[in-house]
C-alpha positions, 0 to 999 in steps of 0.5 A: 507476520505483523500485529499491529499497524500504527498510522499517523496523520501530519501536516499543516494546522487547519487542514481537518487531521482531527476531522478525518479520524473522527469522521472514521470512529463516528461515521457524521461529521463533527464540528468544533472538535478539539486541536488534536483528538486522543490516539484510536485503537481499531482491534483486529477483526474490524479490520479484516486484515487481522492487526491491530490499527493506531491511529493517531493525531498530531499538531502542527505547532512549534511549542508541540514539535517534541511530541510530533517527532516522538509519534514520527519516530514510531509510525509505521505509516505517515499521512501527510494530510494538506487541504485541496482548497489551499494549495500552500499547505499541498506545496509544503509537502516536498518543501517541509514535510517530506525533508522533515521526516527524512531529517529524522531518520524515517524510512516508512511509507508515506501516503498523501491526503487531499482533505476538503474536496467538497470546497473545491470546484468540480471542474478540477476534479480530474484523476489528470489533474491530480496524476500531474501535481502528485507524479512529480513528489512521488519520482522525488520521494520514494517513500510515497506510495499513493495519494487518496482525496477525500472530505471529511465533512461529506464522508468521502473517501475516509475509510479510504484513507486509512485502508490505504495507510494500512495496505502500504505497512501490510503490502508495501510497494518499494520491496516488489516494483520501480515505479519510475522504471515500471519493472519489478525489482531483481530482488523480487524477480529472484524470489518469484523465480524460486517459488515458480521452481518449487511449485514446478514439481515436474521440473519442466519448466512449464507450470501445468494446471495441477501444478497451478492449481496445488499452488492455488491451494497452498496461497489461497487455499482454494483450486481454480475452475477449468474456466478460470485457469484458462482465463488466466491463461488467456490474460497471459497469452494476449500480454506476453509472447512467451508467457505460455504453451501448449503445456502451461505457464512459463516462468515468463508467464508466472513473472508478468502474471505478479507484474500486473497484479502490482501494476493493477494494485493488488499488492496483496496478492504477490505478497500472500505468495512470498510470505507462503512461501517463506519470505519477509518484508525484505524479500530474505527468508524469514528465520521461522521458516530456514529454522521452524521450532 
């Protein structure tokens, strides 16, 4: 399991990258700070996922381009930061900044960030509207994996921010679902197939509430309520024909259930059961789980 995530803010100058981070760390806002503020290391217990956060700072300028290249090549995440207030620096997204890190050989998760709600008109604040500039980036690059706003100056949204940028290195999208085509990837399917097939210790096809329940307790440590598994049940009864009997949940069943915790945003979820279960990043087995010491 990973120990360590390093976040790294990009984009234009004058756009409030040193703002967000020291909004973070200071809980105000702090005018008048330096161009680029020193790297911030976040120890693990702060942030509840158990890894050690870096975040750092970057400029924009020709005579600093050496340094940025340095920090894009050892990110784990990229935040390309643009101010809502100045649509040249949201437009250099797809024409610079996603070209740039490609250029260089990158292939991490990429979230957008709309600095400066504050100076924009709230006529314009409309989850629509911001679906509609955003879809279009994120069906040509792949690696963008979701846009937060936020305004440093007023505290919206920061720890927002970061929360995300972690969340994408941690519970990374692109492994488990095509957002273009909305389906979970074969690889991915394959994977939930045979974890359904171990968990299904009677071999008939149909996980049972004990099944469910030793699965719980494996993943999560903790059984479901009668209640709560009839819940379940039910969300998978009213969504999918064949998702579940009068004995249990179906294969089909257990395969919609991961589609719409993914779908839902709730990464974390699909990916607690895969990594129990002795799966990577890349979806292949870990070697410390076909070969344990």
């Amino acid at each position: 399991m990973r120990r360590d995530v390093r976040i790294l803010l990009v984009g234009d100058d004058q756009i409030g990258k040193s703002t967000l981070v020291t909004s973070l760390i200071k809980e105000t806002f702090v005018p008048n700070i330096q161009h680029v503020v020193p790297e911030v290391t976040i120890p693990p217990e702060v942030t509840g996922d158990n890894v050690t956060t870096y975040i750092v700072d970057s400029s924009a300028r020709l005579e600093n381009r050496g340094q940025l290249e340095a920090e894009i090549r050892k990110a784990d995440v990229i935040c390309i930061v643009y101010a809502v207030n100045v649509p040249e620096t949201f437009e250099r997204i797809p024409s610079f900044w996603l070209p740039y890190i490609r250029s260089l050989g990158r292939n991490v998760p990429v979230v957008l960030v709309g600095n400066k709600i504050d100076l924009r008109g709230k006529d314009n604040l409309t989850n629509e509207r911001l679906k509609t500039e955003v879809m279009p980036i994120m069906d040509e690059f792949k690696e963008v994996e979701t846009c937060v706003e936020c305004s440093a100056k007023e505290l919206l949204n920061v720890s927002e921010v970061f929360y995300f940028a972690q969340k994408a290195v941690l519970h990374p999208t692109a492994p488990l679902y095509d957002s273009r085509e909305h389906v979970m990837k074969p690889a991915c399917i394959e994977a939930l197939k045979r974890i359904f097939k171990l968990c299904d210790t009677d071999k008939d096809g149909i996980l049972n509430d004990e099944e469910l329940n030793e699965f719980q307790r494996k993943c999560f440590n903790s059984p479901l309520q009668q209640q709560e598994l009839e819940g379940v049940k039910n969300v998978v009864r009213e969504n999918s024909t064949d998702g579940v009997n009068e004995n249990g949940l179906t294969e089909s069943g257990f395969l919609f259930l991961h589609k719409l915790f993914i779908q839902r945003g709730r990464l974390e979820t699909t990916w607690t059961v895969l990594r129990k279960f002795g799966y990577g990043d890349d979806l292949s087995l870990r070697e410390d789980f076909l070969y344990p010491q």
